[in-house]
C-alpha positions in Angstrom: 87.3 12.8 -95.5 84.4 14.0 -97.2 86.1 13.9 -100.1 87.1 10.5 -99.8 83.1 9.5 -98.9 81.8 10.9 -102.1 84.8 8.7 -104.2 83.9 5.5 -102.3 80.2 5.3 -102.2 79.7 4.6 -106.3 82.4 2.2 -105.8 80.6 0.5 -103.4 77.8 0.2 -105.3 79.3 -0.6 -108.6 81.2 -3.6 -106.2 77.6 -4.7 -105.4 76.5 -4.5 -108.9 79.1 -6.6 -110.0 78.3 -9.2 -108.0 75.0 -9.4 -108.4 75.6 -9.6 -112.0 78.3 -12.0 -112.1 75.7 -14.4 -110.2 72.7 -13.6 -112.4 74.6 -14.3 -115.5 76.0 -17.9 -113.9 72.5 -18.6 -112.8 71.0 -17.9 -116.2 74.0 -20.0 -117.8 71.2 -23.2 -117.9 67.8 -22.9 -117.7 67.3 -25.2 -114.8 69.2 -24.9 -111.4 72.6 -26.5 -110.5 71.3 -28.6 -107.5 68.2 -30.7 -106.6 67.1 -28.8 -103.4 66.5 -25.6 -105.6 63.5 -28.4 -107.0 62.1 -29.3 -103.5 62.2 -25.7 -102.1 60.1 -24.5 -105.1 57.9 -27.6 -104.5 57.2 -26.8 -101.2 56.7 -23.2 -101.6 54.0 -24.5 -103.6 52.6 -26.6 -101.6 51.9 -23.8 -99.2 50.5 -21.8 -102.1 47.6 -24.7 -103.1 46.9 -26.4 -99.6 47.6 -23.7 -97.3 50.9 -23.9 -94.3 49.0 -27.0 -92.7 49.0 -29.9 -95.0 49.7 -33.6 -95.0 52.6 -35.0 -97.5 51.9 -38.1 -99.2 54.7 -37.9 -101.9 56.8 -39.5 -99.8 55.6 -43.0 -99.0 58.6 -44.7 -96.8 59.0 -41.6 -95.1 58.9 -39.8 -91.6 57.4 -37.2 -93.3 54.4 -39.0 -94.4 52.6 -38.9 -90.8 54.6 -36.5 -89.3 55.1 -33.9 -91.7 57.0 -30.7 -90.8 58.3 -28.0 -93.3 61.6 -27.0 -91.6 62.1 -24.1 -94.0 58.7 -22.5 -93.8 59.5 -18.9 -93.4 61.6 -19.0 -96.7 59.0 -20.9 -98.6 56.8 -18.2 -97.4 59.4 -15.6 -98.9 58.9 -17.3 -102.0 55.2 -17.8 -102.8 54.6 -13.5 -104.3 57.3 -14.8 -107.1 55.3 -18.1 -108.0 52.2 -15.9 -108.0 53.9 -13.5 -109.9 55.3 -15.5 -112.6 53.8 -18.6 -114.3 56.9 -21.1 -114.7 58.3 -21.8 -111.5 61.6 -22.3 -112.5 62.0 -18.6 -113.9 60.3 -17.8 -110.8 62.8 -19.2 -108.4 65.6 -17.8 -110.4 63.8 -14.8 -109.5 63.3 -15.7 -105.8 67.1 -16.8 -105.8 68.3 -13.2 -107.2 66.2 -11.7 -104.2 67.9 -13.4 -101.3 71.5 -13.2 -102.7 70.3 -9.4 -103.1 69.5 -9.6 -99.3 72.8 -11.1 -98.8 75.0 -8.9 -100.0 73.0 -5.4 -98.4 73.6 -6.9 -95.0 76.9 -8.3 -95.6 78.1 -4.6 -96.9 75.5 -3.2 -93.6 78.0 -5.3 -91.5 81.3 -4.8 -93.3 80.8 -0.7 -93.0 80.6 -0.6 -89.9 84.7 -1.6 -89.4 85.7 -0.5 -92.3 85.7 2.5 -95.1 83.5 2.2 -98.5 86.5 1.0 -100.6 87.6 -1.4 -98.3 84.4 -2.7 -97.9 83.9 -3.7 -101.5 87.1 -4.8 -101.8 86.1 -7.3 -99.1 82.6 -7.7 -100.4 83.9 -9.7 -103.3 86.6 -11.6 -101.8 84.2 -14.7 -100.7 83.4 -15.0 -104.1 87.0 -16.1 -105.2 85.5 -19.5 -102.9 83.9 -22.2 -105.5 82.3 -23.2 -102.8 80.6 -19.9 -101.4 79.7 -19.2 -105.2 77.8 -22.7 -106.1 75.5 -22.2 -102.7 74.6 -18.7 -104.0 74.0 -20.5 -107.2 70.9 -22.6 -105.4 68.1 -21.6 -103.9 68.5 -22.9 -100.7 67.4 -21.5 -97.4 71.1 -21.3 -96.0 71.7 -17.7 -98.2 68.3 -16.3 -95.6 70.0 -18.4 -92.7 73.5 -16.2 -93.4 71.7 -12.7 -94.1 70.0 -13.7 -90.5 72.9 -14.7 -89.0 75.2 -12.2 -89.5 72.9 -9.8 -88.7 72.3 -11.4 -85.5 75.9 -11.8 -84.0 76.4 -7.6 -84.9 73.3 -6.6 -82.9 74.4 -9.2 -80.2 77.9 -7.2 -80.5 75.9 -3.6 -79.9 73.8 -5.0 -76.9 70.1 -4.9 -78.9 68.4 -8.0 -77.4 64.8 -6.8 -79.4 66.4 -6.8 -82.7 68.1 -10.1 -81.8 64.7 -11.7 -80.3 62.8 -10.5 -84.2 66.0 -12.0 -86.0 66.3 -15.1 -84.3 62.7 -16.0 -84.4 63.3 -15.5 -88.6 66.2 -17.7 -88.5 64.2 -20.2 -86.4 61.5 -20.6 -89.0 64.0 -20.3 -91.9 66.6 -23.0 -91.3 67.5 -25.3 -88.8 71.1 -24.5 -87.7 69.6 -22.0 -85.5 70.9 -23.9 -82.8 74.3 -22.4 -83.6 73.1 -19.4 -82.5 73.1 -20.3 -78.9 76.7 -21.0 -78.2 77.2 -17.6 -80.1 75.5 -16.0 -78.3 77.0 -17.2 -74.8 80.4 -16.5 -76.5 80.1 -13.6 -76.9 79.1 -12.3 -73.6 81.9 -14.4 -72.1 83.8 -12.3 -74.6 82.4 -9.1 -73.2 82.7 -9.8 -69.5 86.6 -10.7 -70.3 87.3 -7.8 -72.4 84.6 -5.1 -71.6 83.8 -5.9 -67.7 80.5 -6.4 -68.6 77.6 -9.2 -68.9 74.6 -8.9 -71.1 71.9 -11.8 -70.3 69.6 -9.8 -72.1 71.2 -10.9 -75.5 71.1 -14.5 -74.6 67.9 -14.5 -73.3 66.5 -12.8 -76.4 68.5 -16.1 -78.5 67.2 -18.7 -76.2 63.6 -17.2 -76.0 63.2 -16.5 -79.7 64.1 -20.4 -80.6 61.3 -21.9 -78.1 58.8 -19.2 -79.7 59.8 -20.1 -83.0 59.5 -24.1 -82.7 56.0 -23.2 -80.5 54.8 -20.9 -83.1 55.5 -23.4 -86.1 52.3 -24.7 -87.7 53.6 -28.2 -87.3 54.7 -28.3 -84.4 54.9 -30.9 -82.3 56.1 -32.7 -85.5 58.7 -30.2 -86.3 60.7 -31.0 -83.3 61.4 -34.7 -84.5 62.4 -33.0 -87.7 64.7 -30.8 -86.2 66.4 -33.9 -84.0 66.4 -36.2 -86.9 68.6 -33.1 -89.0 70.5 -31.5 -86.2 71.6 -34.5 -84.3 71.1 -37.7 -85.7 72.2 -37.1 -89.4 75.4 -35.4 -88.1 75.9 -37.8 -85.5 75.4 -40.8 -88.2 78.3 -38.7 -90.4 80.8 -38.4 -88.1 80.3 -41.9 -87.1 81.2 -43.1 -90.7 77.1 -43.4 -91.7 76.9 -41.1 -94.0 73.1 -41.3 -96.1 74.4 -39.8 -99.4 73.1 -35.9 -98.5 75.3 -35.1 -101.6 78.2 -35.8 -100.0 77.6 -32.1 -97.3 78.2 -33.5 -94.6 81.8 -35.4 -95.1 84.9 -33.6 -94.7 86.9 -32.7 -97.4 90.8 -33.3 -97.9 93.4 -30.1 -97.0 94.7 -29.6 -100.5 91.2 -29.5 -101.6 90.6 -27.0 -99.4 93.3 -24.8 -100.3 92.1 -24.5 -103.3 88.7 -23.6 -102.8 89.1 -21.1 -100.5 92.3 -19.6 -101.3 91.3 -16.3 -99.8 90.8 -17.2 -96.7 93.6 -18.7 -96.3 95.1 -15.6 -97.9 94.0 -13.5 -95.4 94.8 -15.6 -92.9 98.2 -15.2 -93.3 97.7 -11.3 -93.0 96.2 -11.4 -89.9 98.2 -14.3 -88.4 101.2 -11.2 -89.3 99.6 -7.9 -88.1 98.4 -9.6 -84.7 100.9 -11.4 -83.7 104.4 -9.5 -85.2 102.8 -6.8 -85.0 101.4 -7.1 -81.3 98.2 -5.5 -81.9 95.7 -6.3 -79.3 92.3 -7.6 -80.6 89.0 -5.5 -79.0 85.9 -7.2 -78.0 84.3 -7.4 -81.6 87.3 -9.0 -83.2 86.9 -11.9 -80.6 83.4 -12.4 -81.5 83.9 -12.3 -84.9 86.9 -14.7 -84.5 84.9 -17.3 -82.3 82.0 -17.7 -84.9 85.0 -17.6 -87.4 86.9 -20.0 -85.6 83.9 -22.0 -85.3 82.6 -22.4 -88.7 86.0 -23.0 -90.0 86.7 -25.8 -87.6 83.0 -27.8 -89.0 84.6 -26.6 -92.0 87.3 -29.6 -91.7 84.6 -32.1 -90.3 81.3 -31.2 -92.8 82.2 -29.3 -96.3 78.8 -27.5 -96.0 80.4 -25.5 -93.8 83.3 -23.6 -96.1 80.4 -21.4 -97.1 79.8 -20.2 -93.4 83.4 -20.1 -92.5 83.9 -17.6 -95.5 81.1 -15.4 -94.7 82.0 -14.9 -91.1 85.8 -15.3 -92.0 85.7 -11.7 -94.1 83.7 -10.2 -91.2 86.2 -10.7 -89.1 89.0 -9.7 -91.5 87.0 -6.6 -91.8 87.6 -5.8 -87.9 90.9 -6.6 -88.1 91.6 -4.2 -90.6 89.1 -1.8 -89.3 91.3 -2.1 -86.1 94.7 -1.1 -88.0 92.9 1.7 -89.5 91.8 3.3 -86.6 95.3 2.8 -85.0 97.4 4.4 -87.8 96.7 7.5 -89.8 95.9 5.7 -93.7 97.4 9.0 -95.3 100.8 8.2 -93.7 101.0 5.1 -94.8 98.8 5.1 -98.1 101.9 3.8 -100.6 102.4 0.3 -98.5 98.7 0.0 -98.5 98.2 0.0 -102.0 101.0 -2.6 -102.7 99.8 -4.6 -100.3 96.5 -4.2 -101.6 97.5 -5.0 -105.3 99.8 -8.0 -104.5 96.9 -9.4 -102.4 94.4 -8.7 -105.3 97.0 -10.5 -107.7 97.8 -13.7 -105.6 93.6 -14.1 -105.3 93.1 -13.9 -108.8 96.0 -16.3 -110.0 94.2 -18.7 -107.1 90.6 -17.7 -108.1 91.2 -19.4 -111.7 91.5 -22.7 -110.2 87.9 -21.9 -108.6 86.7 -20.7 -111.8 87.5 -23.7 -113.3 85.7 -25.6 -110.4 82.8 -23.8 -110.7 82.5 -24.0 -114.3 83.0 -27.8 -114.2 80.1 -28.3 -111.3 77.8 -25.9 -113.8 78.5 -28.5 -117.0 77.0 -31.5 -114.9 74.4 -30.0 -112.8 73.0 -27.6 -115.4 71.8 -30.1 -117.7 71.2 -33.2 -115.4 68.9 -30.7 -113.9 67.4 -30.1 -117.8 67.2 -34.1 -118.2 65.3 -34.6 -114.8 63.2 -32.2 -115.7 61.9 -33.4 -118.6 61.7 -36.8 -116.7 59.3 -35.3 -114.5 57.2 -33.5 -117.4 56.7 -36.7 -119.1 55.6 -38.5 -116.1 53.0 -35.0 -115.4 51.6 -36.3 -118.8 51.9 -40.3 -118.8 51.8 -41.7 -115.6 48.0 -41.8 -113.7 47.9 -40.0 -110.8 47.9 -41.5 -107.3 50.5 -44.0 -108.3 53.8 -44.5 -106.1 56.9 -44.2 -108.1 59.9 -46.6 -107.2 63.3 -44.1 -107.3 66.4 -45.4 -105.3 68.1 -42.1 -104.7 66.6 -39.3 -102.3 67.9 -36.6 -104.5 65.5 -37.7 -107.7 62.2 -37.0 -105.8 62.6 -33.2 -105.1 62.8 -33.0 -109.3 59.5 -35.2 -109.4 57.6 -33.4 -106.8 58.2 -30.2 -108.3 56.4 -31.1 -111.7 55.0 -34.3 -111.0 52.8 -33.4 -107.8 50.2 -36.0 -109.1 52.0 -38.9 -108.2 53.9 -39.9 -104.9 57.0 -41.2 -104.3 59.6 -43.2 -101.6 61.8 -40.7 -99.9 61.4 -36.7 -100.4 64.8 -34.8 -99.5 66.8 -36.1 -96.6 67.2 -39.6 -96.7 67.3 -39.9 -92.4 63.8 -39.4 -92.7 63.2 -42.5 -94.5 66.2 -44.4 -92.7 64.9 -43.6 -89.5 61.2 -44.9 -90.2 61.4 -47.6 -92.6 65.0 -49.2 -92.3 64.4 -52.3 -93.8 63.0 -51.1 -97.1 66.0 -48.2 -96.8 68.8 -51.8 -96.5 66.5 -53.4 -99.4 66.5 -50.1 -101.9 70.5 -50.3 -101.4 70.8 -53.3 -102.2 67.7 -53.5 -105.1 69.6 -50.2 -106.4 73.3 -52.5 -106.4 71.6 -55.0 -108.6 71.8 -57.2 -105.5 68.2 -58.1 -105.0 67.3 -61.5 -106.4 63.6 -60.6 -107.9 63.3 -56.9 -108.6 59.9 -56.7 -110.1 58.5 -58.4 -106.9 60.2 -56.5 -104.8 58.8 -53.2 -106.7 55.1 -54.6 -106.7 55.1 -55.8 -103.4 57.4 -54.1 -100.9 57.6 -50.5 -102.4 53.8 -51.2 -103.9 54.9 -49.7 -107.0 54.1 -50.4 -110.4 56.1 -47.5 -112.1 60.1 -46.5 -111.6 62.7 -44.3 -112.5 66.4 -45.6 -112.0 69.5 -43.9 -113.7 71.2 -45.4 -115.8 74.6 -45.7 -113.9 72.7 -47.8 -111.0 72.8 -51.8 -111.4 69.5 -51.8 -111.1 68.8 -49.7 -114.3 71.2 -52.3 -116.3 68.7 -55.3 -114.9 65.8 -53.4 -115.7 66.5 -53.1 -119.1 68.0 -56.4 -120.0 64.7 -58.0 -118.4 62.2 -57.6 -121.2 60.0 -60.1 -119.3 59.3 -58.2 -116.5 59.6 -54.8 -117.1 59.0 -52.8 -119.9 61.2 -49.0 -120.8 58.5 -46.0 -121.0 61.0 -43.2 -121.8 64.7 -42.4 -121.3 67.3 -39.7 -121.9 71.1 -39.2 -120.8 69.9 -39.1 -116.6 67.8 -42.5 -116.8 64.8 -44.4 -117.6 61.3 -44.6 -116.5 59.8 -48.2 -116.0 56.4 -50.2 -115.8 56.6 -53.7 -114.0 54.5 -56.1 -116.4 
């Protein structure tokens, strides 16, 4: 046993080291980041560093956010000012800040996975959500979902081992970090439903500390009461608006994705799947009490998963936890040593089927890095040349959410129509949200007057794909091009 400890442990590390580099050297592939938010997280971050956490936010001028401002991430933006103080450009700096939370990641994801299952099993299954292109590209952004994960997993194994303090400290984090927290509170009655079925027991302590912890945290906020319409407008409205067929263009996140496609990108989940689907039920093993909490949460994500996309990346972290009890299960219940020959074919003809699956994802992923990497380049130097050109104080016409969080980052001078989520400005200002559709569609009879007068903007970005950019730049009369490259053109009204 202690032999097999001191063979383990380096490869445990070595799995972790792997990892870490495999993402450092996709992140580093382009010198910007493969995603928008990346852009308005490092914004806001230093926001907080110049104004302080109580501030107004006038870059967004058809927004909610304008006079009821709320930053619903604030405890990771806090997590990332020491690297923008740290290091001048804040790019490199949140590249830096990124490496740090998937570092985080991945010690309590291994904290979790060892206590099921032995060292080389645990980096076996340490890498195995990697083989998802989805799971990979979020760890490729900095986004506060990677500190929402490292919370939450955290959270359901001290709910598991009955330690409602630790809970209370983590939940109040995961509060302040991200606002799915909510899904915290049916995992947490789960799983002492769980416990009273399958270990006589009931813990109210745990889902006290849960409940209490998320009324401190939205009390304790610096915005609040502002951050609770923040937190509606996200965690009900927006998914209520998507699963009613109104979805707002939140890259696409929140729509569900087809079965094949799924398949593909998570072929190890489904992979394992099959495994356990085989060892529980042919096998009539009987699950214990931290299987069925693992499961539920499993269960949980994976079902969103069909409904929302955004949620393959949960499903897959919770997903291996559970496969990790599972196994850690089958372990207990039969001496390894007897049975150490079937175990390594299993292992390699598992191992095999999940690479031949995990070049389809490699291909994915490699294709999402070749547009994001340099659109994110091009916007970039979009906003540099409007840091030098445009006077400051000037509202900037832009008819997609997603082109504002590039803007803000290195443009802070100037303000703009909708920051992030666009349910913040549909909810506000739905008029000028129908009219910037149909403006953006080329459908809008007088564009420059519509600019001046409604949007009260004399400058404008618009890609060059959009209508709009086409009418722009075939109407000499009335507009006039500033600058352009490959991701679109910036605009003066005459």
């Amino acid at each position: 046993m202690e032999k097999e400890k001191t063979a383990s442990g380096p490869l445990l590390v070595l799995a972790a080291f792997c990892v870490v580099l495999y993402l450092t050297g996709l992140l580093n592939s382009s010198s910007g980041f493969y995603d928008s938010d990346s852009y308005y997280h490092l914004a806001f971050s230093g926001f907080i560093k110049d104004f302080g956490l109580r501030h107004t936010f006038p870059w967004a001028q058809f927004s909610v956010l304008k006079d009821t401002f709320a930053d619903k991430d604030i405890f990771f933006h806090i997590l990332i000012l020491p690297f923008l103080y740290l290091i001048k450009n804040p790019v490199a700096a949140g590249k830096c800040a990124l490496t740090f939370f998937d570092i985080a990641f991945i010690l309590a994801y291994l904290y979790v996975l060892r206590a099921y299952v032995p060292a080389a099993l645990a980096a076996l299954i340490l890498v195995l959500p990697f083989f998802s292109s989805v799971f990979t590209f979020y760890c490729l952004q900095l986004r506060s979902i990677t500190l929402a994960s490292t919370f939450g997993i955290l959270i359901v194994y001290f709910l598991i081992r009955k330690k409602p303090r630790t809970v209370f400290l983590l939940t109040l984090l995961y509060t302040l970090s991200h606002l799915s927290f909510y899904m915290l509170i049916p995992i947490a009655i789960a799983c002492e439903i769980l416990r009273s079925l399958r270990e006589k027991e009931f813990c109210a302590g745990t889902i006290g500390a849960v409940l209490s912890a998320i009324a401190v945290g939205i009390l304790l906020h610096p915005n609040f009461p502002n951050n609770v319409l923040i937190i509606y407008l996200n965690g009900m409205v927006a998914p209520w608006l998507a699963l009613n067929s109104r979805s707002l263009g939140p890259c696409g996140e929140m729509l569900p994705e087809n079965t094949r496609q799924a398949l593909i990108n998570n072929p190890t989940l489904f992979l394992s799947l099959g495994l356990i689907i085989w060892v529980f039920l042919f096998k009539r093993r009987k699950a214990d009490f931290s299987i069925c909490v693992w499961f539920f949460c499993a269960s949980m994500y994976l079902t969103l998963a069909f409904i929302a996309n955004r949620f393959w990346y949960d499903a897959n972290v919770y997903y291996f936890i559970f496969l990790a009890a599972c196994i850690g299960r089958l372990w207990r219940d039969h001496a390894p040593q007897r049975h150490a020959r079937r175990i390594k074919v299993l292992v390699i003809a598992y191992v095999a089927a999940a690479m031949t699956c995990a070049c389809l994802n490699n291909n994915a992923v490699t294709a999402l890095m070749n547009f994001y990497g340099p659109r994110s380049v091009y916007y970039e130097n979009i906003a540099l040349w409007m840091q030098k050109n445009i006077p400051p104080g000037h509202t900037v016409y832009h008819s997609y959410w997603d082109d504002a969080p590039y803007f803000i980052c290195f443009n802070p001078k100037d303000n703009y129509i909708n920051v992030i989520d666009p349910i913040y400005m549909y909810w506000r200002h739905k008029p000028e949200f129908a009219l910037m559709d149909q403006l953006s569609l080329g459908m809008a009879g007088n564009p420059k007057e519509v600019i001046n007068k409604v949007f009260k903007a004399e400058y404008g970005f618009l890609r060059k794909e959009e209508p709009l950019g086409r009418q722009v730049k075939n109407d000499a009369l009335n507009f006039e091009i500033l600058y352009s490259n490959p991701a679109g053109m910036i605009f003066k009204t005459r």
